[in-house]
C-alpha positions as protocol buffer text, in pm:
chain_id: "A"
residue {
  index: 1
  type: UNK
  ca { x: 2049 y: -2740 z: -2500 }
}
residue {
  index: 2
  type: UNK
  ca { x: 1765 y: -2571 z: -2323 }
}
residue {
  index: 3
  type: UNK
  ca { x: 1910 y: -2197 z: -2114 }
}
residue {
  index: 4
  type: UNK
  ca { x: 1923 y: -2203 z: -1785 }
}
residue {
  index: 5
  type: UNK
  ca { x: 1784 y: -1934 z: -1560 }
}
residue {
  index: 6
  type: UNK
  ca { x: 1830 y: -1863 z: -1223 }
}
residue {
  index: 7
  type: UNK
  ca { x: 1569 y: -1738 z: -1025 }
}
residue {
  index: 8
  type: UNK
  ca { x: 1538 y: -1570 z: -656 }
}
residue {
  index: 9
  type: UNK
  ca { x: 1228 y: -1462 z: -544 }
}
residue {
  index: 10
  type: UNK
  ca { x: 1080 y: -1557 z: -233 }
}
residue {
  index: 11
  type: UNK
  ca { x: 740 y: -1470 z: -283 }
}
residue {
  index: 12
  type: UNK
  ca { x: 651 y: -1878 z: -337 }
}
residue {
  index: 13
  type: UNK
  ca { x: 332 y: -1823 z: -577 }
}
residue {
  index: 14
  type: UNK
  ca { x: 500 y: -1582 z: -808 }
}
residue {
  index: 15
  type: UNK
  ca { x: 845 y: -1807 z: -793 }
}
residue {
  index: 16
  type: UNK
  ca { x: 567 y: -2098 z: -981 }
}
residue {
  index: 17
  type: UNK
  ca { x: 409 y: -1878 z: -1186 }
}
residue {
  index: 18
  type: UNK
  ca { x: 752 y: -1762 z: -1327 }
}
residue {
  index: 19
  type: UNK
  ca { x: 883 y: -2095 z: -1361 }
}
residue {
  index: 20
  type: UNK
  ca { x: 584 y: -2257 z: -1480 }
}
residue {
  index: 21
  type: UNK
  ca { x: 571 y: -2052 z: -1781 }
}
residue {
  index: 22
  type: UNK
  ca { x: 917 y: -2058 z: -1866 }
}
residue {
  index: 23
  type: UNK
  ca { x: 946 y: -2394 z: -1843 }
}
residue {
  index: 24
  type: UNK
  ca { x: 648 y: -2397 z: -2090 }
}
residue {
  index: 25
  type: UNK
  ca { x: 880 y: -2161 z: -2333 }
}
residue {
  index: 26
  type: UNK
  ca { x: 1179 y: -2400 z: -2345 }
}
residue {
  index: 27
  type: UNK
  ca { x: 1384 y: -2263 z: -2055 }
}
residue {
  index: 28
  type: UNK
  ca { x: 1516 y: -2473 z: -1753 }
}
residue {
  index: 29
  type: UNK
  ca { x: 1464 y: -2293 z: -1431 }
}
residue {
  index: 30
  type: UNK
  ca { x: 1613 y: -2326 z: -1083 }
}
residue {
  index: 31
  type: UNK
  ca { x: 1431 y: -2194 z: -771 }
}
residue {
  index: 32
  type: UNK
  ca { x: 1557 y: -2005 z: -488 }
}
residue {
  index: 33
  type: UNK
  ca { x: 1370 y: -1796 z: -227 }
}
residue {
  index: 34
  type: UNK
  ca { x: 1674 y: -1641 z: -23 }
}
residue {
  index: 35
  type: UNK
  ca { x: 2053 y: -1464 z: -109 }
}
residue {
  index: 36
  type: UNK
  ca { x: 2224 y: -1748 z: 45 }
}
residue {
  index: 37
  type: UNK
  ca { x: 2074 y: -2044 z: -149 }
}
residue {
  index: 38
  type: UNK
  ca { x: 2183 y: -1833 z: -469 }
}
residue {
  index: 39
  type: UNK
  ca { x: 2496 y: -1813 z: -313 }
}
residue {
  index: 40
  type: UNK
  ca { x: 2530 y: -2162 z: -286 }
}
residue {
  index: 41
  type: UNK
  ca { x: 2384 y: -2261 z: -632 }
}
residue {
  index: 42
  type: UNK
  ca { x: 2576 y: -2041 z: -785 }
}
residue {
  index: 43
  type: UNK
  ca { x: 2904 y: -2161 z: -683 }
}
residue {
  index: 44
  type: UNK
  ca { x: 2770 y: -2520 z: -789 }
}
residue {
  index: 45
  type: UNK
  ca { x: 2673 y: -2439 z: -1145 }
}
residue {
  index: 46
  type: UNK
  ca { x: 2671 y: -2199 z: -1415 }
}
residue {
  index: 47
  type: UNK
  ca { x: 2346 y: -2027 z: -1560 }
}
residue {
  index: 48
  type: UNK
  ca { x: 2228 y: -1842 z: -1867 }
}
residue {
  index: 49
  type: UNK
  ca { x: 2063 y: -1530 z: -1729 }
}
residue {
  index: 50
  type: UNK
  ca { x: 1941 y: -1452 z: -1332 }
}
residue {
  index: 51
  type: UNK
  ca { x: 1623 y: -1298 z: -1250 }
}
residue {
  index: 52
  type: UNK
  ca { x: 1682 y: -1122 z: -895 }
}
residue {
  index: 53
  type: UNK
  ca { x: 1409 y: -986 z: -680 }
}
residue {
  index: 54
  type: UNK
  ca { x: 1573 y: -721 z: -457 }
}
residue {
  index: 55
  type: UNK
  ca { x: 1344 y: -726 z: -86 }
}
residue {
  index: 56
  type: UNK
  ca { x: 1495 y: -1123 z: -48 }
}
residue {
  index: 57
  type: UNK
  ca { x: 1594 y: -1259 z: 310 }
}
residue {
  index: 58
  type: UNK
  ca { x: 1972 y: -1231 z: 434 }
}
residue {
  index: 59
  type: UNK
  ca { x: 2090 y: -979 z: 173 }
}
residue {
  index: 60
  type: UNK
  ca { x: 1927 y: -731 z: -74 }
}
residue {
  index: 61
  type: UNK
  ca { x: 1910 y: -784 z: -431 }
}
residue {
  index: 62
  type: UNK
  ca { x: 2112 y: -488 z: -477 }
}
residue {
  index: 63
  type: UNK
  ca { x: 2392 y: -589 z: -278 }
}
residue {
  index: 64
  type: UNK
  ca { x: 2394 y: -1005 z: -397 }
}
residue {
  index: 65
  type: UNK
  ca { x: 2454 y: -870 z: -731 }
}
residue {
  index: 66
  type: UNK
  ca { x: 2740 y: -609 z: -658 }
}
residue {
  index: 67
  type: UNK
  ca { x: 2865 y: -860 z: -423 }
}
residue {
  index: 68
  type: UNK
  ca { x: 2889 y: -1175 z: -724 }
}
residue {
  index: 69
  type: UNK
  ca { x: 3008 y: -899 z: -995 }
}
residue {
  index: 70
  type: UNK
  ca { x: 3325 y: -801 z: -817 }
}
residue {
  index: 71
  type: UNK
  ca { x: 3391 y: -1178 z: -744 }
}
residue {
  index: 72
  type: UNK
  ca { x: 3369 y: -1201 z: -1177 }
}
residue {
  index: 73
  type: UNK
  ca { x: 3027 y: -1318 z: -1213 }
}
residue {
  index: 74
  type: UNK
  ca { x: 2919 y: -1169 z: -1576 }
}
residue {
  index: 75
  type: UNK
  ca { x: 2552 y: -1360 z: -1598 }
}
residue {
  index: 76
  type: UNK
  ca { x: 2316 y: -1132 z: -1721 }
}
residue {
  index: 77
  type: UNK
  ca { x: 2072 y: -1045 z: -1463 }
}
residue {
  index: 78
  type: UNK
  ca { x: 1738 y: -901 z: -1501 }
}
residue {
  index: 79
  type: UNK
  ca { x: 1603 y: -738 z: -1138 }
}
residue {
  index: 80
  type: UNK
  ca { x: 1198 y: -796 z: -1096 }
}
residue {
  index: 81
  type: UNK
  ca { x: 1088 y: -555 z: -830 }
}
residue {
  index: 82
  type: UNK
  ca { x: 859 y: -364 z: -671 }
}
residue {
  index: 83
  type: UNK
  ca { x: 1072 y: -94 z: -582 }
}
residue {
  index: 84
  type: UNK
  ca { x: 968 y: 176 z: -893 }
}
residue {
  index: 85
  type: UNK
  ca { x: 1207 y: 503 z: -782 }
}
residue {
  index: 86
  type: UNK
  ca { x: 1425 y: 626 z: -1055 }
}
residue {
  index: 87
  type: UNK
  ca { x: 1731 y: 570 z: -800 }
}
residue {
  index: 88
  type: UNK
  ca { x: 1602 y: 239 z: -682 }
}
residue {
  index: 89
  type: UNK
  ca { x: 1642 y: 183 z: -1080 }
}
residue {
  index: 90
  type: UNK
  ca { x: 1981 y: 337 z: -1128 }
}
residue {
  index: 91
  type: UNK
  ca { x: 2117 y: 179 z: -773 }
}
residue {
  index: 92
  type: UNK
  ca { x: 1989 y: -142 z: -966 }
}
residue {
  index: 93
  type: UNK
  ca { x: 2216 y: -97 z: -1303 }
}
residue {
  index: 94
  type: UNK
  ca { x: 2488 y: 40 z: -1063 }
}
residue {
  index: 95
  type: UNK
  ca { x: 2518 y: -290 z: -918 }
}
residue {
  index: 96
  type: UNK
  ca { x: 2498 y: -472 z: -1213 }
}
residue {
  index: 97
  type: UNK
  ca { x: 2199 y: -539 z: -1380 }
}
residue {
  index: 98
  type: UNK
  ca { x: 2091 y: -599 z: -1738 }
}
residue {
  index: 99
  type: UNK
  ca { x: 1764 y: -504 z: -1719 }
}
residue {
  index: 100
  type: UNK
  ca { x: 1487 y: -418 z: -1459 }
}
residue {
  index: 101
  type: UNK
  ca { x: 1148 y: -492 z: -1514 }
}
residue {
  index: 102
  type: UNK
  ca { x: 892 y: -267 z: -1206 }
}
residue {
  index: 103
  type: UNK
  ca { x: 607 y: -546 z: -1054 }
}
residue {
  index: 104
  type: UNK
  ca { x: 316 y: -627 z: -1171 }
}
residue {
  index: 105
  type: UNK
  ca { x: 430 y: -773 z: -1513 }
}
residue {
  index: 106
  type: UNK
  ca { x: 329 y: -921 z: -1797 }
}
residue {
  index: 107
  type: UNK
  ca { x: 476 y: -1249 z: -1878 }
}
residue {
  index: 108
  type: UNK
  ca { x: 529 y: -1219 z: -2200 }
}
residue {
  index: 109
  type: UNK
  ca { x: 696 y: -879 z: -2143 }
}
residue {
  index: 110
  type: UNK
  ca { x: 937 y: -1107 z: -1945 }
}
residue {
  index: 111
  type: UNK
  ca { x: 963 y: -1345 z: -2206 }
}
residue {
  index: 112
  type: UNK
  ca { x: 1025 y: -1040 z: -2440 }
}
residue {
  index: 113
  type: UNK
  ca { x: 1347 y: -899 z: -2191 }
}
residue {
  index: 114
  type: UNK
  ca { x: 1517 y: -1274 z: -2174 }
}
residue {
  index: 115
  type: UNK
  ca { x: 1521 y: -1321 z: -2496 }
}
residue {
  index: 116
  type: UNK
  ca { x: 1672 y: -956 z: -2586 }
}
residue {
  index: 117
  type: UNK
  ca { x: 1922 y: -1036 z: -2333 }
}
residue {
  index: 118
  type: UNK
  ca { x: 2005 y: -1423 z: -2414 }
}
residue {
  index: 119
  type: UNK
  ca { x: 2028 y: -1322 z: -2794 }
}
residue {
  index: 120
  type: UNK
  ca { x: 2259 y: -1088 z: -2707 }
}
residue {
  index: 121
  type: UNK
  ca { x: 2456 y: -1311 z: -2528 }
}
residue {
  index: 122
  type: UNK
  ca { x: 2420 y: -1559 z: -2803 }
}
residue {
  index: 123
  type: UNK
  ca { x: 2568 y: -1348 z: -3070 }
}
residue {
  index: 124
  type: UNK
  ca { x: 2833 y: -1288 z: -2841 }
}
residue {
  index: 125
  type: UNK
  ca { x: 3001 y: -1532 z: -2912 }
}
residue {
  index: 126
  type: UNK
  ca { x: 3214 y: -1547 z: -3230 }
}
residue {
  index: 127
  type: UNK
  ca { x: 3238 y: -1961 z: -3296 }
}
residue {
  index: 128
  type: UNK
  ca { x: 3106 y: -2159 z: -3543 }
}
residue {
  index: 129
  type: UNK
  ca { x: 2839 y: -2439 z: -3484 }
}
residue {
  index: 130
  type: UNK
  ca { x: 2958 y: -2753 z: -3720 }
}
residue {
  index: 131
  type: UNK
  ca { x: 2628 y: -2911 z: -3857 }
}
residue {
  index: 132
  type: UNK
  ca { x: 2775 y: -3115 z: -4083 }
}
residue {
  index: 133
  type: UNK
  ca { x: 3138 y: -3129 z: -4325 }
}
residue {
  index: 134
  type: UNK
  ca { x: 3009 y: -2869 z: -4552 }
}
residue {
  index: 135
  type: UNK
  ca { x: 2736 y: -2642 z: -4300 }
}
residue {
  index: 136
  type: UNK
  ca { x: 2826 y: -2434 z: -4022 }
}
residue {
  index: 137
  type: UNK
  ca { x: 2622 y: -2131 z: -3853 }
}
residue {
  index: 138
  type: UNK
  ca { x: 2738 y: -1834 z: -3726 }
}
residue {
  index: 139
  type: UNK
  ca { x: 2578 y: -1756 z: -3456 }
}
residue {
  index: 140
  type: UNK
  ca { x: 2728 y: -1354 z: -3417 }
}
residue {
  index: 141
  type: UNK
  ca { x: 2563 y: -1253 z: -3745 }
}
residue {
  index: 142
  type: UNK
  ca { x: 2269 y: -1550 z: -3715 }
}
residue {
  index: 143
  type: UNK
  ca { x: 2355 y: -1697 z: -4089 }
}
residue {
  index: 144
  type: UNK
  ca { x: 2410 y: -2022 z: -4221 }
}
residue {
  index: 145
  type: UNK
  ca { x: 2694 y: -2065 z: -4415 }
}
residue {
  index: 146
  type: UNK
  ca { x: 2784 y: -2394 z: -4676 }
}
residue {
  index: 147
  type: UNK
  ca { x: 3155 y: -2383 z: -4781 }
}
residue {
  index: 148
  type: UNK
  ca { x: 3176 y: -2059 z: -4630 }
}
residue {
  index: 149
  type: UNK
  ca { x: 2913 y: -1894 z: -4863 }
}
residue {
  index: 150
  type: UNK
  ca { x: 2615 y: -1721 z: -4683 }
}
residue {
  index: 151
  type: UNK
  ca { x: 2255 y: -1882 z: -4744 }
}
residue {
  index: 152
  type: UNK
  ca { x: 1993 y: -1660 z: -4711 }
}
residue {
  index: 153
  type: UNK
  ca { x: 1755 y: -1718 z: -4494 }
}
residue {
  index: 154
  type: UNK
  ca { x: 1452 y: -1560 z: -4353 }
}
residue {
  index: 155
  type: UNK
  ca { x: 1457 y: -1435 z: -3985 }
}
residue {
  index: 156
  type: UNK
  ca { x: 1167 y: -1733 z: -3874 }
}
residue {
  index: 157
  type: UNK
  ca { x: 1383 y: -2001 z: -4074 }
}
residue {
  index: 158
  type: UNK
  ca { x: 1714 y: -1813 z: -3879 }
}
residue {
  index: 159
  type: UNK
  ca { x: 1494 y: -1843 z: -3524 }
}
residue {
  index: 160
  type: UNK
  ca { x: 1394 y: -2232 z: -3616 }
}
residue {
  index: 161
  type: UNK
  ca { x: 1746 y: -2280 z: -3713 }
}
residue {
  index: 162
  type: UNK
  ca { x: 1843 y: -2173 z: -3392 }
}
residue {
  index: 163
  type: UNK
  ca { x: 1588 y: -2315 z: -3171 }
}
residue {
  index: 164
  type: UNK
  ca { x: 1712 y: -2668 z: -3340 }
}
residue {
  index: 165
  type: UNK
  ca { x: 2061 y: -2623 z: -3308 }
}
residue {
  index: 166
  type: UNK
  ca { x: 2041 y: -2586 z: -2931 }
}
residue {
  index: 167
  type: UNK
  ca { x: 1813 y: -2872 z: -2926 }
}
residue {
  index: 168
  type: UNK
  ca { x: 1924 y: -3153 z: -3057 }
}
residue {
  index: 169
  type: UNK
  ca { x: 1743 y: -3503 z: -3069 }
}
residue {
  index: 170
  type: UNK
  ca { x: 1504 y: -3310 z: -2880 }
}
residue {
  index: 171
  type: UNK
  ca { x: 1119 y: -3338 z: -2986 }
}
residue {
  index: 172
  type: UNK
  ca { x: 991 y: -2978 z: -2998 }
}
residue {
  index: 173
  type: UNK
  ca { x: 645 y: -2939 z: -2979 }
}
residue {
  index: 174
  type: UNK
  ca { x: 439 y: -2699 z: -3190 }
}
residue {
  index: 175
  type: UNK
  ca { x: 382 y: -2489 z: -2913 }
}
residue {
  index: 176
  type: UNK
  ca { x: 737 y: -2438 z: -2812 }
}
residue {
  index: 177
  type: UNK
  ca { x: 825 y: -2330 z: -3201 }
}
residue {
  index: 178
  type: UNK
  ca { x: 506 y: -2076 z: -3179 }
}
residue {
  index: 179
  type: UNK
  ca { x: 649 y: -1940 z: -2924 }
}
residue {
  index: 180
  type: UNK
  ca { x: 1003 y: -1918 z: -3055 }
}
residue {
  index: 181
  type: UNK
  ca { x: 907 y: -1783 z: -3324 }
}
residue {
  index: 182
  type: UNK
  ca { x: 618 y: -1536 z: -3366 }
}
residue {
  index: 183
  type: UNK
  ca { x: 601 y: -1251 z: -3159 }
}
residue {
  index: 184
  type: UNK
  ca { x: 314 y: -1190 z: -2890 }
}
residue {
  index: 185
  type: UNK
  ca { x: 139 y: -1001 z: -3130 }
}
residue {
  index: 186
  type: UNK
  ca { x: 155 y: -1219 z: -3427 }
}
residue {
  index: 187
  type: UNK
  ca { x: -70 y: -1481 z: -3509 }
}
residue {
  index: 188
  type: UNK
  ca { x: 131 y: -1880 z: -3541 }
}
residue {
  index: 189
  type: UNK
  ca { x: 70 y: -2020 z: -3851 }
}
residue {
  index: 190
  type: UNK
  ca { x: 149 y: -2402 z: -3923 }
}
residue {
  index: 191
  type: UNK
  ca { x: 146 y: -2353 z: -4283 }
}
residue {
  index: 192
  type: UNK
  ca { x: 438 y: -2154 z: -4292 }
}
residue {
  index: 193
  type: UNK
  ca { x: 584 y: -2325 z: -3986 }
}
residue {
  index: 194
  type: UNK
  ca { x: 569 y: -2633 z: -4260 }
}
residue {
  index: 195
  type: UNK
  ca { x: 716 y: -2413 z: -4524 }
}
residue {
  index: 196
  type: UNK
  ca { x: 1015 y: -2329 z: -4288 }
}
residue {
  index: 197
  type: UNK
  ca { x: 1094 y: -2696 z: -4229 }
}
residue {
  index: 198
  type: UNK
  ca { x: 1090 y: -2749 z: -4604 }
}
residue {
  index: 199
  type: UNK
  ca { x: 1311 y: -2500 z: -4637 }
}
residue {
  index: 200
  type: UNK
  ca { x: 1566 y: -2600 z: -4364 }
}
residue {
  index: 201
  type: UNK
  ca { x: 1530 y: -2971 z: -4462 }
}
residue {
  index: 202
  type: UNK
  ca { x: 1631 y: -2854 z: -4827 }
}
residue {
  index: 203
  type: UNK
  ca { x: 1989 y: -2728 z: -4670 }
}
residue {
  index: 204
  type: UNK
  ca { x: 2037 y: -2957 z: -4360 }
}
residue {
  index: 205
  type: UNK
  ca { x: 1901 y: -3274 z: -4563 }
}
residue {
  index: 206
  type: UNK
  ca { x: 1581 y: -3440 z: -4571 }
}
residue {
  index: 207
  type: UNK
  ca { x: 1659 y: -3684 z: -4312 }
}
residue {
  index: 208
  type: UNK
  ca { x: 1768 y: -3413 z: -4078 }
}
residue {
  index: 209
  type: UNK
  ca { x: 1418 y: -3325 z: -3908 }
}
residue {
  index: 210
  type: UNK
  ca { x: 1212 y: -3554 z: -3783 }
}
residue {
  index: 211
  type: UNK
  ca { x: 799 y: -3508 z: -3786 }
}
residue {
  index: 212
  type: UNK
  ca { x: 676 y: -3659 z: -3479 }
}
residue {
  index: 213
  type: UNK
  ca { x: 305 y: -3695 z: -3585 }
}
residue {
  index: 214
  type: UNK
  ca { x: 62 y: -3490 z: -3352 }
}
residue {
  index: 215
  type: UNK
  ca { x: 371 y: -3352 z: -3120 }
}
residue {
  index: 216
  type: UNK
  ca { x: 613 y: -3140 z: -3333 }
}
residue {
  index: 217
  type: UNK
  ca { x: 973 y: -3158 z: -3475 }
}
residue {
  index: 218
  type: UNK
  ca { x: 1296 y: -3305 z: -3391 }
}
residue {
  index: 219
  type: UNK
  ca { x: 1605 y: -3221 z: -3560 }
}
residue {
  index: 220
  type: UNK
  ca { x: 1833 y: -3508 z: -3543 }
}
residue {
  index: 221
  type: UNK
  ca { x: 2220 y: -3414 z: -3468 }
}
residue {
  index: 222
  type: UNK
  ca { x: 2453 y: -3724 z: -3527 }
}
């Protein structure tokens, strides 16, 4: 199951930049340029993480965000802003925030920020994913476990794990897993993307991940 971000900003070119590439990195993203649509979307469905600009038409940032925390909205919420002050900062994790990332931006330092964030919100969470009678992963320490004895794993087999397990019968392309799994600043390799697979297919069972020839992987759930 792809995460779901919400995100208000109402300059429109930036909005498509932002969702263009996330949607590109595996995310689902919902637009909205003004407080009140994110009002309204909110109350209609739940979201992974919010990325709030502040200077948005009918209320500030700042405000939206205290406003939706005392009504017991906990989504994690990144601000992306223009405003650089250190108390335009601290007004901004007085109201709420997670994190606060100062305009321009790289994307990928974006990219960087959600995933702290939606990791940490993963590993929140202390129940166990079923793969099969005998498998199960934990996803607050991130191992996989077969009758309840830890397999080790490496941290890129832990990440494809992952990135399989919340998308089922989903073909991921090669892309998608280079981007899931190295780092901006590593180099993707498909050897040892293959070597991962192996190694996954050895515990979940051979017939457990598909290769679509020239797209990717799919890892089949029943």
């Amino acid at each position: 199951m792809q995460s779901k971000i919400l995100l208000l900003e109402d300059d429109v070119t930036l909005s498509d930049t932002i969702k263009q590439f996330l949607m590109h990195i595996n995310y689902e993203v919902m637009q909205v340029f003004d407080a009140l649509e994110a009002q309204d979307l909110l109350y209609e469905q739940n979201f992974d993480l919010m990325l709030l600009d502040i200077k948005v038409p009918y209320q500030n940032g700042f405000d939206f965000l205290k406003e939706i925390r005392e009504n017991g909205n906990d989504t994690p919420a990144i601000f992306i802003t223009s405003l650089h002050s250190v108390e335009d900062v601290t007004r901004g994790f007085d109201a709420g925030c997670d994190d606060y990332i100062r305009k321009p931006f790289a994307l990928k330092e974006l990219k960087v920020r959600i995933e702290s964030l939606l990791k940490r919100q993963f590993g929140s969470h202390s129940e166990m994913t079923k793969i099969s009678e005998t498998l199960q992963f934990d996803p607050s320490n991130l191992i996989l476990l077969k009758d309840n004895i830890e397999i080790k794993l490496k941290n890129k087999e832990v990440k494809l794990l992952k990135l399989f397990l919340t998308n089922p019968n989903r073909i991921l392309n090669k892309s998608e897993i280079f981007e899931a799994l190295w780092d901006y600043d590593e180099e993707a390799n498909n050897g040892s993307l293959r070597t991962y697979i192996k190694i996954l297919r050895s515990h979940l069972g051979k017939e457990s991940i598909e290769t679509i020839k020239n797209m990717g992987y799919r890892y089949v759930s029943e």
